[in-house]
TIGU-868622 format. One line per 5 residues: number of its first residue (from 0); for each residue x, y, z of C-alpha. Coordinates in Angstrom, 3 decimals. Each point is the difference from the previous one (the first is absolute). Layout:
NUM	X Y Z; ... .
! end
This chain:
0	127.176 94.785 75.877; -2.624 0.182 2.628; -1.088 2.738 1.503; 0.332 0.771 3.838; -3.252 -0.367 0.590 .
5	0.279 -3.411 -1.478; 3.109 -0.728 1.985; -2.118 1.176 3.456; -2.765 -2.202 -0.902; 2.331 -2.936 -0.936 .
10	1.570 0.363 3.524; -3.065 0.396 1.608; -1.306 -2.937 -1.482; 2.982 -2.397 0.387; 0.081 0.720 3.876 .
15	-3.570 -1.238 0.309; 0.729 -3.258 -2.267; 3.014 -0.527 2.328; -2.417 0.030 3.155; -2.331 -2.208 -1.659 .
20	-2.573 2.676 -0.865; -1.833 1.352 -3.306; 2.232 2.584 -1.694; -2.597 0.777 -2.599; 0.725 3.539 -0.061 .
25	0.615 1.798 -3.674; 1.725 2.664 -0.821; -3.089 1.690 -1.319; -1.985 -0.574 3.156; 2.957 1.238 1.944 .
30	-0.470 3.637 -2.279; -3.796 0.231 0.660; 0.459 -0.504 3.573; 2.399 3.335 -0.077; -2.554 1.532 -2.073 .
35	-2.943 -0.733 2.529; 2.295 1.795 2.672; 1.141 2.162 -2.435; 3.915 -0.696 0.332; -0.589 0.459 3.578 .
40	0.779 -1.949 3.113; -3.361 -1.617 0.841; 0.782 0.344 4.080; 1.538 3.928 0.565; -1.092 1.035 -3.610 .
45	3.777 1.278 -1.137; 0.695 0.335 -3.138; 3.517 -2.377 0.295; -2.364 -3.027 -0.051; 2.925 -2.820 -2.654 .
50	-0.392 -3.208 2.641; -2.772 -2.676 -0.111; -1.514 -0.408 3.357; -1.762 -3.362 0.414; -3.102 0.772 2.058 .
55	0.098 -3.085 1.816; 3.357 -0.445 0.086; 2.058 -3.135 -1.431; 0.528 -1.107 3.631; -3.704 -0.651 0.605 .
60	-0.717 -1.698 -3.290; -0.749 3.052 -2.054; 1.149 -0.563 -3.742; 0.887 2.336 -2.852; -3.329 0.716 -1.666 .
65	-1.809 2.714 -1.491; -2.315 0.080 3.356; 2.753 -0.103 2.306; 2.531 2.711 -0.874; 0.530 3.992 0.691 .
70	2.144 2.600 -1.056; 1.817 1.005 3.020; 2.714 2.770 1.102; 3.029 -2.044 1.296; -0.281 1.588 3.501 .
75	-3.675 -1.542 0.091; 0.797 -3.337 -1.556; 2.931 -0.244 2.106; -1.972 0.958 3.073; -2.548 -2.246 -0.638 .
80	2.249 -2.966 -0.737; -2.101 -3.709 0.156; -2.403 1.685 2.714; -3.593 -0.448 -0.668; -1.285 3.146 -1.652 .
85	-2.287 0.551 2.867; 3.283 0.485 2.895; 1.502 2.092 -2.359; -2.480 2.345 -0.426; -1.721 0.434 3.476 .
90	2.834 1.819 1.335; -0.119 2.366 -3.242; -3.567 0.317 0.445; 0.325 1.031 3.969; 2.611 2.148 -0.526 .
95	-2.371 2.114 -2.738; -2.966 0.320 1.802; -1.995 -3.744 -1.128; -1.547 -2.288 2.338 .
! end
């Protein structure tokens, strides 16, 4: 039976293949990813951080790959949605005090 984890990455990876993109992702790359951000959401840092974010999102030709993927918080990934990373965070980076 696989595990969760397994069952994310599967998804993950199937989405990409369906848009024509690399879904190269493994499950153990998927775990050292959450270990680099410590099981953390790699945007607002909380701790609820179970989704795969696609940096450059799916929409703009981002696939599932070890290079390409973040833990995020649903509120973040949901917030984010296919935007490029960059209009996503400029208004979080305003609103705290960043140029």
């Amino acid at each position: 039976m696989a595990t969760a984890l397994a069952k994310q990455v599967a998804a993950c990876n199937r989405r990409s293949r369906e848009r024509g993109l690399a879904g190269t992702l493994t499950t153990l790359d998927w775990q050292r990813s959450l270990e680099f951000f410590c099981q953390r959401c790699a945007f607002c840092g909380t701790a609820a951080a179970w989704t795969i974010d696609h940096f450059q999102a799916l929409a703009y030709g981002g696939g599932s790959t070890h290079s390409n993927v973040v833990p995020a918080c649903h509120l973040c990934n949901a917030s984010k949605a296919s935007s490029p990373f960059i209009s996503f965070l400029r208004p979080w980076s305003v609103q705290n005090g960043w140029p």
